[in-house]
C-alpha positions as CSV (number, residue, x, y, z in Angstrom):
1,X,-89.7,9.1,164.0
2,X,-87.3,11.5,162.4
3,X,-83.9,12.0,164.4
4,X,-81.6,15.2,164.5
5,X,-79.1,15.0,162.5
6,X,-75.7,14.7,164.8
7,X,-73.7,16.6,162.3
8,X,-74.1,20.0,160.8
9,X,-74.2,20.5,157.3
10,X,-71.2,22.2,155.1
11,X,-72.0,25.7,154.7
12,X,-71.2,26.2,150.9
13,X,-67.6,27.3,149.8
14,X,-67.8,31.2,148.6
15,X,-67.6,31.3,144.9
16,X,-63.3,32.4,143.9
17,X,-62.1,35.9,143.7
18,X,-62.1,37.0,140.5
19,X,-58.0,37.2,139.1
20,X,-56.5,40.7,139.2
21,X,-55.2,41.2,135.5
22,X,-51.6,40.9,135.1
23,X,-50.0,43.7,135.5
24,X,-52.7,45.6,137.4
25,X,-52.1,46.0,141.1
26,X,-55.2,45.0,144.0
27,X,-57.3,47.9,144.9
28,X,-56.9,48.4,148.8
29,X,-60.4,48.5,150.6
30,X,-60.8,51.6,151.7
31,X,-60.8,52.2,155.5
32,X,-62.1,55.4,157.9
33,X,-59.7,56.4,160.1
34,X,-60.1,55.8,163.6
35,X,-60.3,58.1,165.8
36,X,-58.5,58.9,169.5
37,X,-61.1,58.5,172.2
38,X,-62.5,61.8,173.1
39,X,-61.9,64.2,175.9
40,X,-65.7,64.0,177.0
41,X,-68.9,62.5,175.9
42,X,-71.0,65.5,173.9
43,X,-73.5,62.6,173.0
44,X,-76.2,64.5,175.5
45,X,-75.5,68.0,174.9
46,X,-78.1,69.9,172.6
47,X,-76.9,71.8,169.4
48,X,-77.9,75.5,169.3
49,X,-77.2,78.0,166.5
50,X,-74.8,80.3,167.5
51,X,-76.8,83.6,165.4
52,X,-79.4,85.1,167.6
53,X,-81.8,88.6,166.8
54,X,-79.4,91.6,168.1
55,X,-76.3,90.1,167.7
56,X,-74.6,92.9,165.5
57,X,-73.7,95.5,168.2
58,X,-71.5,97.8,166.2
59,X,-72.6,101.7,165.2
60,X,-74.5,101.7,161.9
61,X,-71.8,104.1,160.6
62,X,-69.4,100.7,160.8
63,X,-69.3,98.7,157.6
64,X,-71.9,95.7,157.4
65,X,-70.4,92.3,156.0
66,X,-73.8,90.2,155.6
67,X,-72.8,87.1,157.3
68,X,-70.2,88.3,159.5
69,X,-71.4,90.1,162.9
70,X,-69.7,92.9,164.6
71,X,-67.0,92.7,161.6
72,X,-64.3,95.3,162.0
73,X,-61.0,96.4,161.1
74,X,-57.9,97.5,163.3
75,X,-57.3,101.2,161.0
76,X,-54.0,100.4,159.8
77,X,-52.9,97.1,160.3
78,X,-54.3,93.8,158.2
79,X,-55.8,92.5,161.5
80,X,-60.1,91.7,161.2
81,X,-62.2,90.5,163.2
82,X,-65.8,88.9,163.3
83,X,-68.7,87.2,164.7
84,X,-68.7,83.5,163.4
85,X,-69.3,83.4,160.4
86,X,-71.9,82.0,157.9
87,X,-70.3,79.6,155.7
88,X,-70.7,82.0,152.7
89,X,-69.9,84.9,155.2
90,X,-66.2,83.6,155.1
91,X,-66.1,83.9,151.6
92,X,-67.1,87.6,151.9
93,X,-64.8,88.3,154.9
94,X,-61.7,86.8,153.5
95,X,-62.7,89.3,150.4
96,X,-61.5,91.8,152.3
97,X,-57.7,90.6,153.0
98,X,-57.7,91.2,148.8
99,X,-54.8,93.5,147.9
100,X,-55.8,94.7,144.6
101,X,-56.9,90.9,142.1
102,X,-53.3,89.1,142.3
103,X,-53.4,86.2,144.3
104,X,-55.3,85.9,147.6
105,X,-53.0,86.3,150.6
106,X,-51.4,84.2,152.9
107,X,-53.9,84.5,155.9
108,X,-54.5,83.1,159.6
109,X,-58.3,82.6,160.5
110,X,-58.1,82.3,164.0
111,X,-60.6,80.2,165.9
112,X,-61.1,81.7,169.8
113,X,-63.4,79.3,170.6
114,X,-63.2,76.0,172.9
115,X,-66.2,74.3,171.9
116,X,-67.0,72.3,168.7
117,X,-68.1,74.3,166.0
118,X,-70.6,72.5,163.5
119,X,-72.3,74.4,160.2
120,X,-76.0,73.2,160.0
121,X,-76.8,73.8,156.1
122,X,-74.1,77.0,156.1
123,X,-74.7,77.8,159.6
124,X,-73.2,77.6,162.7
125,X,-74.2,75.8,165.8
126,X,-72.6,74.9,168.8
127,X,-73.1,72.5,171.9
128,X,-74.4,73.6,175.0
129,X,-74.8,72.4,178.5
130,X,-78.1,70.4,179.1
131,X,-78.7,72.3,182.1
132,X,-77.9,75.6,180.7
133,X,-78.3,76.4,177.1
134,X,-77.4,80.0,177.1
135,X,-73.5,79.2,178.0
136,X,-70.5,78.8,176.0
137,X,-69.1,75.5,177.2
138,X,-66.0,76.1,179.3
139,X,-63.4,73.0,179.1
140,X,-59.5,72.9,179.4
141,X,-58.1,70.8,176.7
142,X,-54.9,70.5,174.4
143,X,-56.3,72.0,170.5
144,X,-55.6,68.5,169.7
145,X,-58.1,67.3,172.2
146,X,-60.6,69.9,171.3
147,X,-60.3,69.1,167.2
148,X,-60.6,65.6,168.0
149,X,-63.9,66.2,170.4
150,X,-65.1,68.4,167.3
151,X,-64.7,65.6,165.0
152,X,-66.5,62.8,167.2
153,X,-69.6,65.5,167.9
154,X,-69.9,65.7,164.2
155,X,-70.2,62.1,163.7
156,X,-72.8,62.0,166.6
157,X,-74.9,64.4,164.8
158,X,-74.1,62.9,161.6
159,X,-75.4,59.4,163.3
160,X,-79.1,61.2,165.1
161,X,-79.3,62.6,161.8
162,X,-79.2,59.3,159.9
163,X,-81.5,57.3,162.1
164,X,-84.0,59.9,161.2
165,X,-86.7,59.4,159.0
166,X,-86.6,62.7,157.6
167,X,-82.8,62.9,158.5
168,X,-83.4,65.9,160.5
169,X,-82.1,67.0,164.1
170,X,-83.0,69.0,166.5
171,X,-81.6,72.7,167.2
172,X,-82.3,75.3,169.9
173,X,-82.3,78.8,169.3
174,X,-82.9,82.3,171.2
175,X,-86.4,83.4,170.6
176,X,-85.9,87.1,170.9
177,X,-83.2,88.8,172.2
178,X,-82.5,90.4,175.7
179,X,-79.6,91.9,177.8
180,X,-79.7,89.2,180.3
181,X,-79.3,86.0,178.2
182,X,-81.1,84.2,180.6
183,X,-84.2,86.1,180.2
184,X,-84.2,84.9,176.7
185,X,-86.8,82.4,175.3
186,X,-85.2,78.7,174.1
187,X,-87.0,77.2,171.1
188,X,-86.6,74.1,170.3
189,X,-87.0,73.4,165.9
190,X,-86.3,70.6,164.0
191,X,-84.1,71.0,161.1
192,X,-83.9,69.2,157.9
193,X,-80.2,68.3,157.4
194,X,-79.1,69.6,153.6
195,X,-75.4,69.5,154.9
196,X,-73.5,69.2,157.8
197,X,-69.4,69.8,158.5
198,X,-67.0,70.8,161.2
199,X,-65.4,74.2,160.9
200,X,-61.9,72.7,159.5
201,X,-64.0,71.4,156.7
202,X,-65.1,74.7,155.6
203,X,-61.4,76.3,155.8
204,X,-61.0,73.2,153.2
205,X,-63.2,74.2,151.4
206,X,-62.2,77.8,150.8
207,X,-58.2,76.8,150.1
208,X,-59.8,75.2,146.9
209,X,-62.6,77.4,146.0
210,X,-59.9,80.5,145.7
211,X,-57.9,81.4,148.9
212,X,-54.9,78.2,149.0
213,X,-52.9,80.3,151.1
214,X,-55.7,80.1,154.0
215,X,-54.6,78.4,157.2
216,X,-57.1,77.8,160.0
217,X,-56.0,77.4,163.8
218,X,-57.9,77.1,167.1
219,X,-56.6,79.2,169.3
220,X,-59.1,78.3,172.8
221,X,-60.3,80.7,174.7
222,X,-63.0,80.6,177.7
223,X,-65.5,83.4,177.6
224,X,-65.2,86.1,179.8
225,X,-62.6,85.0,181.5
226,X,-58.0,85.8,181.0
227,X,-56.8,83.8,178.4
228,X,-53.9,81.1,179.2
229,X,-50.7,81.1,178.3
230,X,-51.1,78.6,175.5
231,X,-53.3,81.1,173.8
232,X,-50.2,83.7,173.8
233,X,-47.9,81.0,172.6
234,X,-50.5,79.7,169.9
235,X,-50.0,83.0,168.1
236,X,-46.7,84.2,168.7
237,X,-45.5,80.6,166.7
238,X,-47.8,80.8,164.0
239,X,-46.8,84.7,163.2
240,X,-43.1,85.0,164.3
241,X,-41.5,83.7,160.9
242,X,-45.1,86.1,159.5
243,X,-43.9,89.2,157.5
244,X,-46.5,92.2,159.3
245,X,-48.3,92.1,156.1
246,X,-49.8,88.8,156.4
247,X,-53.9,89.3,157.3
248,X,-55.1,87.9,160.6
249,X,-58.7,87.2,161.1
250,X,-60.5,86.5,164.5
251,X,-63.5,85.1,165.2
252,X,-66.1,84.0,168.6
253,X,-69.3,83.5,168.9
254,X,-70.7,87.0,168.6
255,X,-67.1,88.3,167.3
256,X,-66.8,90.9,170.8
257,X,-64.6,89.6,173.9
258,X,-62.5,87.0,172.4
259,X,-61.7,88.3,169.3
260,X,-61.0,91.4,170.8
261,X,-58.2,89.8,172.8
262,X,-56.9,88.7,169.8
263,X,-56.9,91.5,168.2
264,X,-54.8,93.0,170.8
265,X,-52.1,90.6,170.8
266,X,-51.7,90.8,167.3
267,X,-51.1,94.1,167.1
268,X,-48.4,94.0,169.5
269,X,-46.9,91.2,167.6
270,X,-47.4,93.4,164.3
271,X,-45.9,96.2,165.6
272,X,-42.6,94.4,166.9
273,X,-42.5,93.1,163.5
274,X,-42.7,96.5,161.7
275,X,-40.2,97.9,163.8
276,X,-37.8,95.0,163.1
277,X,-38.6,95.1,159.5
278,X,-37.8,98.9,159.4
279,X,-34.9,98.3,161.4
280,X,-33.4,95.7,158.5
281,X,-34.6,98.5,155.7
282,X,-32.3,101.2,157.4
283,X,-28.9,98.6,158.1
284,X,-29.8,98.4,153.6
């Protein structure tokens, strides 16, 4: 009869390292970076795509920037505003801070939104409640908070999308539009995944691909409802040392309430500015 052996075998010694060359210093392994916890757990909300049939709401006599809702102008003042974009509807917004063909501008793309913002091959999605897919979700976080919760939605999707055979996920949209967004029909499609990035990746994206001077900033406000005080403080630091001349873009789901607000505050910031710069011109 055959007895077991008492003792394991050795496992076999790994073969050496191969010797760096002299002179040539060791490549570090490179690591992702981890990541804070986040604020909440997005794992079970759905993904919807934030363009629905109807959106643009402006008078046909209003310029039409393909990719860019309800895009508009304050007469006067380098201050735009717009319906979130298209990933190549930035390019065609930001087209419009040009002064002449010198060097794109130093602009601020303001984000007024709270909740993640993903771009579904060039277009953008958000997530909804389970429960209620036809509201903006409404959560009081620190920007840090909310860019960190962007980035850990994006790797969730990134993840469903991988485990898929055809490395497709699922998206909801508005099947036609109505007044009363909860008389409007939810579709459920399954989407092919050609590409898939967080807002801040596309502002990335455009500061090499022609506009360097871009900067992006989240500037979190709920829908429908008076803006915090962190919202007024958010822009009056990132344009107080701003001459008036420096573009300000704005931009929400549909590019009405929010940006609006936005809008309006940066005018009155503009126009403090103009009067100080004026001010300095006559003490010449």
């Amino acid at each position: 009869m055959l007895k077991r052996q008492d003792s394991k075998m050795a496992a076999p010694e790994p073969p050496p390292a191969e010797p760096v060359p002299e002179g040539e210093e060791v490549p570090e392994e490179e690591t992702e970076p981890q990541l804070p916890p986040p604020c909440m757990d997005l794992t079970g909300f759905p993904l919807k795509v934030d363009v629905f049939d109807g959106m643009h709401m402006l008078d046909d006599k209003q310029e039409k920037v393909e990719g860019a809702p309800n895009f508009r102008q304050v007469s006067g003042f380098p201050i735009f505003a717009s319906g979130q974009p298209t990933e190549e509807g930035f390019l065609k917004v930001l087209d419009k801070t040009k002064v002449g063909e010198d060097t794109p501008p130093r602009a601020i793309w303001f984000n007024m939104r709270k909740e993640p913002v993903i771009y579904v091959n060039g277009n953008p999605c958000t997530p909804r409640y389970p429960d209620d897919l036809h509201r903006n979700l409404e959560i009081q976080f620190p920007v840090d908070e909310l860019e960190n919760l962007q980035t850990h939605y994006l790797k969730h999707l990134t993840q469903l999308k991988e485990e898929d055979a055809n490395q497709s996920i699922k998206i909801h949209k508005d099947g036609a539009f109505a007044e009363n967004p909860m008389e409007r029909e939810d579709i459920e499609e399954t989407v092919k995944v050609e590409s898939i990035k967080e807002v801040k990746d596309i502002y990335e994206g455009l500061k090499e691909n022609g506009f360097p001077n871009l900067i992006g900033q989240r500037c979190p406000v709920n829908e429908d409802r008076a803006p915090g005080e962190e919202c007024f403080d958010i822009m009056i630091e990132m344009l107080k040392n701003e001459p008036a001349s420096t573009p300000c873009i704005f931009s929400d789901q549909m590019g009405r309430g929010r940006t609006t607000l936005g809008m309006i505050i940066a005018c009155l910031i503009k126009e403090i500015q103009i009067t100080t710069e004026l001010r300095r011109m006559e003490d010449i």
